[in-house]
SESE-302685 format. One line per field, with one value per residue (C-alpha): residue in one letter; x, y, z; chain. Coordinates in nm, 3 decimals. Layout:
residu: c(A,...)
x: c(X,...)
y: c(Y,...)
z: c(Z,...)
chaine: c(A,...)
This chain:
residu: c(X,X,X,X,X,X,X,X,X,X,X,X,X,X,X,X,X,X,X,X,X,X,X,X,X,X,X,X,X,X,X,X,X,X,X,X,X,X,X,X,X,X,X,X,X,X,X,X,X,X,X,X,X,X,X,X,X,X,X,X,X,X,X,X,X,X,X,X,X,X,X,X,X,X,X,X,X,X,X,X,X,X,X,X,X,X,X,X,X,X,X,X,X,X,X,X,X,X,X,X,X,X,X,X,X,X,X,X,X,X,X,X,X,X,X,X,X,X,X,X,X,X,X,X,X,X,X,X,X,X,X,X,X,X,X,X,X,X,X,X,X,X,X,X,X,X,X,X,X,X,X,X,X,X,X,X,X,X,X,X,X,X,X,X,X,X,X,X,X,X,X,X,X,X,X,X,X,X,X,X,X,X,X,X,X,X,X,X,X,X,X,X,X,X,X,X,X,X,X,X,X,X,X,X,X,X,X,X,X,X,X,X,X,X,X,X,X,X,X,X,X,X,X,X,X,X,X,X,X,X,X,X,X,X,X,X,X,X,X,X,X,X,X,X,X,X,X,X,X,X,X,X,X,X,X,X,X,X,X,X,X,X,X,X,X,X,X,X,X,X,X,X,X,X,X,X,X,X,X,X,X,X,X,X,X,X,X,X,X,X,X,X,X,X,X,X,X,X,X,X,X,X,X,X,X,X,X,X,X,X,X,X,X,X,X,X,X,X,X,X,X,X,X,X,X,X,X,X,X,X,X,X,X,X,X,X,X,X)
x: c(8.164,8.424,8.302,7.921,7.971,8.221,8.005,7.671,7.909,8.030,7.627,7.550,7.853,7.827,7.454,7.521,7.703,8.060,8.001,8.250,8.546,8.529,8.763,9.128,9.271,9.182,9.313,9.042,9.061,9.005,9.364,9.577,9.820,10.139,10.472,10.684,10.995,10.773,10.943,10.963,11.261,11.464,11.369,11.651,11.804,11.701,11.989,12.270,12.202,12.346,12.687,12.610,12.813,12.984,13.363,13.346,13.579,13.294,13.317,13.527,13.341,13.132,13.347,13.081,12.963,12.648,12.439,12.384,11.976,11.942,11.930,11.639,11.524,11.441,11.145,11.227,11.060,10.948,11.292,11.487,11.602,11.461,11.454,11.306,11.429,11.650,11.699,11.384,11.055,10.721,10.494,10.145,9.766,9.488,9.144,8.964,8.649,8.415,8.570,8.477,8.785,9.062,9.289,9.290,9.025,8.949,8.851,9.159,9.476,9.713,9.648,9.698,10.023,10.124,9.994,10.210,10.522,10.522,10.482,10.704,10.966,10.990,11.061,11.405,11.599,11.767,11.925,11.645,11.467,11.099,10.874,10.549,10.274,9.900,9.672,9.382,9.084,9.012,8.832,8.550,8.340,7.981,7.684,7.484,7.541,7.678,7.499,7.725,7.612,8.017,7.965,8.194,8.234,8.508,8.615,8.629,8.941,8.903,8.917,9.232,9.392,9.322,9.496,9.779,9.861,9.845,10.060,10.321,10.254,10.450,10.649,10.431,10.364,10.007,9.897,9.562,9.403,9.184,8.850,8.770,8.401,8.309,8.526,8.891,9.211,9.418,9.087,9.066,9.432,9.446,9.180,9.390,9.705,9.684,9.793,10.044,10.264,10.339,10.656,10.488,10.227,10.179,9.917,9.751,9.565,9.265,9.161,8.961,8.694,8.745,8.480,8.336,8.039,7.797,7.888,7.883,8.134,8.168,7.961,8.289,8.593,8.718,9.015,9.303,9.541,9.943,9.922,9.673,9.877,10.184,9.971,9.919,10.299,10.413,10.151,10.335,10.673,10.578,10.470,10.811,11.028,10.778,10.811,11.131,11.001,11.132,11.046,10.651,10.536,10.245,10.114,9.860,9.680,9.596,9.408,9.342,9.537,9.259,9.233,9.556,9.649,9.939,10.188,10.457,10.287,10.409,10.710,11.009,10.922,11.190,11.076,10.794,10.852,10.554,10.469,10.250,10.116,9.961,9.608,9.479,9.302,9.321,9.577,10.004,9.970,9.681,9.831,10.204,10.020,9.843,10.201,10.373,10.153,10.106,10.442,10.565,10.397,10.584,10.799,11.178,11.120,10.820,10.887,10.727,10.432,10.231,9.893,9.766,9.421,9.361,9.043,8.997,9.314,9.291,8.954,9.204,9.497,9.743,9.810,10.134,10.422,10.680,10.950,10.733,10.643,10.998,11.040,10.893,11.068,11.083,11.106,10.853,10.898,10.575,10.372,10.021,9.763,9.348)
y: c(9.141,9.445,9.438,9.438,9.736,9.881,9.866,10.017,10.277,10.342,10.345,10.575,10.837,10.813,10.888,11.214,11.358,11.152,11.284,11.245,11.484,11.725,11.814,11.832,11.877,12.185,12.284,12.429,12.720,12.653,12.729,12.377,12.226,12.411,12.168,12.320,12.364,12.540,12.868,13.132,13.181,13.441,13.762,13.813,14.174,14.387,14.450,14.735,15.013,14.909,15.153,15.457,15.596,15.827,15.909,15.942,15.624,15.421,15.379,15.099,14.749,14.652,14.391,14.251,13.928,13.916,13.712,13.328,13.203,13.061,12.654,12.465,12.236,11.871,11.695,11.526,11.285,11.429,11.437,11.460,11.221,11.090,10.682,10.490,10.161,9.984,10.298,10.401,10.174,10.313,10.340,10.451,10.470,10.392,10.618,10.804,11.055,10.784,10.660,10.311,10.350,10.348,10.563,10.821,10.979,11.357,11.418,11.516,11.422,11.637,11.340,11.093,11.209,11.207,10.880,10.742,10.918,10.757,10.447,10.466,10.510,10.165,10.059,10.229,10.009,9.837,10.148,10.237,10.591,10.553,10.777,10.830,10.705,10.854,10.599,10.788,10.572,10.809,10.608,10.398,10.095,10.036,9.817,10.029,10.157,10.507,10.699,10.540,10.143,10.112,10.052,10.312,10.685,10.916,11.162,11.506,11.722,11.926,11.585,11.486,11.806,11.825,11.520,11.644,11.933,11.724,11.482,11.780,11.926,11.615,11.465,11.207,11.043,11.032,10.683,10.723,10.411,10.291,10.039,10.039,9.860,9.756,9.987,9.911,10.039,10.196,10.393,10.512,10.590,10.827,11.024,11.117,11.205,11.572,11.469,11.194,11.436,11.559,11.429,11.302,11.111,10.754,10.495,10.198,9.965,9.730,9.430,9.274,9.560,9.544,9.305,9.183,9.317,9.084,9.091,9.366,9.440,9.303,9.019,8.861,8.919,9.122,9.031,9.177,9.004,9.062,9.220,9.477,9.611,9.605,9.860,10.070,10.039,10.146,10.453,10.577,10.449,10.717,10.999,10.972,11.023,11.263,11.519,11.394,11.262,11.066,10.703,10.597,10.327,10.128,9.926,9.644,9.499,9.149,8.953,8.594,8.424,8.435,8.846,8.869,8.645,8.530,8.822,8.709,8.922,9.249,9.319,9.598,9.966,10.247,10.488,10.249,10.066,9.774,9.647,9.404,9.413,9.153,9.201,8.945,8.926,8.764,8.654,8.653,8.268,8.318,8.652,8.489,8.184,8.400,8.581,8.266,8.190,8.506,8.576,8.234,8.405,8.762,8.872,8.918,9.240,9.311,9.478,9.335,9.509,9.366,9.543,9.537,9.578,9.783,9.663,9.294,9.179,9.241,9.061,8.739,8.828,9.078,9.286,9.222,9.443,9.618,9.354,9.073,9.214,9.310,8.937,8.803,8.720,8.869,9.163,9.427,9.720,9.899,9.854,10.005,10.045,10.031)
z: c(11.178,11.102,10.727,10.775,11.055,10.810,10.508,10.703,10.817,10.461,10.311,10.554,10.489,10.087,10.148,10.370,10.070,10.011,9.625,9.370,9.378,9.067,8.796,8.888,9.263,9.455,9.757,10.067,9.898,9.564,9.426,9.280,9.530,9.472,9.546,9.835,9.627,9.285,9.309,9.010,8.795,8.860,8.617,8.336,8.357,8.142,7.870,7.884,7.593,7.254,7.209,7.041,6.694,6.935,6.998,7.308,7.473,7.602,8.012,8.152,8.144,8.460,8.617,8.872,8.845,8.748,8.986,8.904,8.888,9.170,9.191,9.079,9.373,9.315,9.490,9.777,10.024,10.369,10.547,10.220,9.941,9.673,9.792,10.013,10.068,10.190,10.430,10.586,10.743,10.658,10.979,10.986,11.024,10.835,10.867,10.692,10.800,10.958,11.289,11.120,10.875,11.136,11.396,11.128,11.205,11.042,11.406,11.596,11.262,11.491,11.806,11.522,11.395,11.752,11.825,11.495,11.606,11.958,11.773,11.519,11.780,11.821,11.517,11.421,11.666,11.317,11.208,10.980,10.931,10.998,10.771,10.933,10.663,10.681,10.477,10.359,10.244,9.905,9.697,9.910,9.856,9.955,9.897,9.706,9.359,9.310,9.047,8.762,8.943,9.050,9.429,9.538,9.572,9.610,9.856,9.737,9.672,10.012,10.224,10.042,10.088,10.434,10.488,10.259,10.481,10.789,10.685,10.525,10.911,11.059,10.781,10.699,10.341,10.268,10.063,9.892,9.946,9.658,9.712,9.375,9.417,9.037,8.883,8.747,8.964,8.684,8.641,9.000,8.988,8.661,8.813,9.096,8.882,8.995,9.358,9.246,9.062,9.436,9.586,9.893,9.776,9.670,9.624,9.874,9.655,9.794,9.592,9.905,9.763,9.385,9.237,8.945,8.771,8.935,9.282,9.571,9.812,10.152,10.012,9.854,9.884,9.599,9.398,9.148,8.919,8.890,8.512,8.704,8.963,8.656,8.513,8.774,8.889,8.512,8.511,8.843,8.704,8.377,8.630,8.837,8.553,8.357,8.655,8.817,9.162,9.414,9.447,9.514,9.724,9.566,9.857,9.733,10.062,10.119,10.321,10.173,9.917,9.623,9.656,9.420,9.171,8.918,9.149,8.930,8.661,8.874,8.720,8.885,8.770,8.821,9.068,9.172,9.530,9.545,9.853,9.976,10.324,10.476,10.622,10.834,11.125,11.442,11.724,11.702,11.578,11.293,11.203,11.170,11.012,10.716,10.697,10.599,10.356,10.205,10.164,10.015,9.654,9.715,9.383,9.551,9.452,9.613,9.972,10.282,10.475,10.740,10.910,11.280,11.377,11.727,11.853,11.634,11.669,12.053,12.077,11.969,12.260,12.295,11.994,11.852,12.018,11.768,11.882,11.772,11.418,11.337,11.395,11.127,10.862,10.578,10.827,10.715,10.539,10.628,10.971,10.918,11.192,11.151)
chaine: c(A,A,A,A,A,A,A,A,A,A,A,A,A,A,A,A,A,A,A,A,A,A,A,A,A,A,A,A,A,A,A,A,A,A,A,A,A,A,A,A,A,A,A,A,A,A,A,A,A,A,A,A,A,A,A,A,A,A,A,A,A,A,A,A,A,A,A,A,A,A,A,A,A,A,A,A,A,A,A,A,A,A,A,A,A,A,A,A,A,A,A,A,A,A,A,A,A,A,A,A,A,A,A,A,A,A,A,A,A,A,A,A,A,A,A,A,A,A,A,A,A,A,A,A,A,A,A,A,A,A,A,A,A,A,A,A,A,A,A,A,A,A,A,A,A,A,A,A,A,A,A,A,A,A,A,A,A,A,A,A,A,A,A,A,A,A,A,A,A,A,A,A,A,A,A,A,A,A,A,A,A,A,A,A,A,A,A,A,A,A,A,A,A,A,A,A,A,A,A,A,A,A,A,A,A,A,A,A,A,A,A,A,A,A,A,A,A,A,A,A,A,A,A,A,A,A,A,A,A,A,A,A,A,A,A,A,A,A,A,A,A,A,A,A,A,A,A,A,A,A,A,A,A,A,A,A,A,A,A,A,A,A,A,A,A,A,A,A,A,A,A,A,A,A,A,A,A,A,A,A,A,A,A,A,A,A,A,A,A,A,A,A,A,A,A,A,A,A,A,A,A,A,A,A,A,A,A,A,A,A,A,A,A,A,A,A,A,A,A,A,A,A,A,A,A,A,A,A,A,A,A,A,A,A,A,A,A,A)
């Protein structure tokens, strides 16, 4: 079953050392991510002497210009501007370090982004930009207790910057994707406010992992509530207009209809694009099935997002073609790979 094998695979990673991250974000190298555009203000000239008591006629006023500060640059997404929808489809894949996570693998990220490009060819033939998307499982859920007994541990600031610079490499969003285990999202999510004050990246939330304080993950199936993801979509909403960035997606996953109740309770956030993608598993007709069920309960202003699986899917038939998904309807907004 993928979430047995993906759970042993988990155990065994956050045992070889998938510690917490500490303190704020650090590059490789120790030094904080710097945003592309952060560039230094122009030094201020010096002043001209003060006019002495003198009689001698003072020389003849400098008449050049002097120069103008140069322009302050606003954030933008990768390719430029500051929206996302209804212009541009998000395309991407999933991973993480263990090949057990998805395509995005730390392995070979350069193959990857390659792999999404060819991909993401196919799905522009609407008139939309496609934004590659790299979906980096950050925070990861397990069935054993991490040292605070919250079932999930986080990868450290090196691994996300990695993935950062990759994805900055090929003009990619990177999603942090959150399996919260027994801890709460909004939680998870302020501690990785350093990185979501960059322009590029935005948030992947996964209530299939976040359970209660009695259960374990991968034994249920993990759930969230509306008002929840409202308060993680007004924290980001804050962020945006505290640092003036352009819009976030906030993609909440789901797989079954009890992972994410009362949705009505997400309510529109400026600067905030939510998205749900749906998750399941299984041929064209189940996966189109679970579709039309899952997104009879979508807020109209929730986007549309919709996930394919390489190897289960094709263990049910043919995995879907990009003609076949962007005939669904609602026609998705984001096409993620695992």
């Amino acid at each position: 079953m993928r979430r047995s094998l993906l759970l042993l695979t988990i155990a065994a990673l956050a045992t070889a050392g998938c510690a917490p991250g500490g303190g704020g974000a650090v590059s490789g190298d120790g030094r904080t991510p710097v945003a592309p555009w952060a560039a230094s203000e122009p030094s201020t000239p010096a002043p001209d002497g003060a006019p002495g008591a003198s009689r001698t006629p003072s020389p003849a006023p400098d008449t050049t210009p002097a120069p103008s500060p140069a322009p302050t640059m606003s954030p933008t997404l990768p390719g430029g501007g500051t929206t996302i929808l209804p212009d541009r489809r998000l395309v991407g894949f999933a991973g993480g370090r263990s090949p057990a996570f998805g395509r995005l693998g730390a392995g070979d990220l350069e193959a990857a982004a390659d792999q999404i490009d060819a991909i993401a060819a196919e799905y522009d033939g609407d008139g939309r930009t496609v934004l590659p998307v790299f979906e980096l499982i950050t925070v990861i859920a397990h069935g054993s207790p991490a040292a605070d007994g919250l079932y999930r541990t986080h990868e450290p600031d090196d691994v996300i910057a990695a993935y950062l610079a990759a994805a900055r490499r090929h003009g990619a969003l990177l999603l942090l994707n959150i399996q919260p285990g027994r801890a709460g999202f909004l939680d998870e999510v302020t501690r990785l406010e350093p990185w979501l004050t960059e322009p590029d990246v935005g948030l992947a939330l996964d209530p299939e992992w976040a359970v209660g304080p009695d259960e374990v993950p991968g034994d249920v199936y993990g759930s969230t509530t509306g008002a929840e993801l409202d308060s993680v979509a007004a924290y980001l909403s804050a962020l945006v207009a505290e640092h003036g960035l352009p819009e976030k997606a906030m993609v909440f996953h789901q797989v079954h209809a009890s992972v994410v109740e009362d949705e009505a309770a997400l309510r529109p956030h400026p600067g905030v694009v939510a998205i749900k993608s749906v998750d399941g598993i299984g041929s064209r007709a189940d996966k189109e099935r679970t579709w039309t069920t899952l997104m009879r309960t979508k807020p109209p202003h929730v986007a549309a997002g919709f996930k394919l699986f390489f190897e289960e899917d094709a263990e049910q038939g043919p995995l879907m073609t990009p003609a076949q998904v962007l005939a669904l309807a609602p026609r998705p907004d984001y096409v993620l790979y695992e």
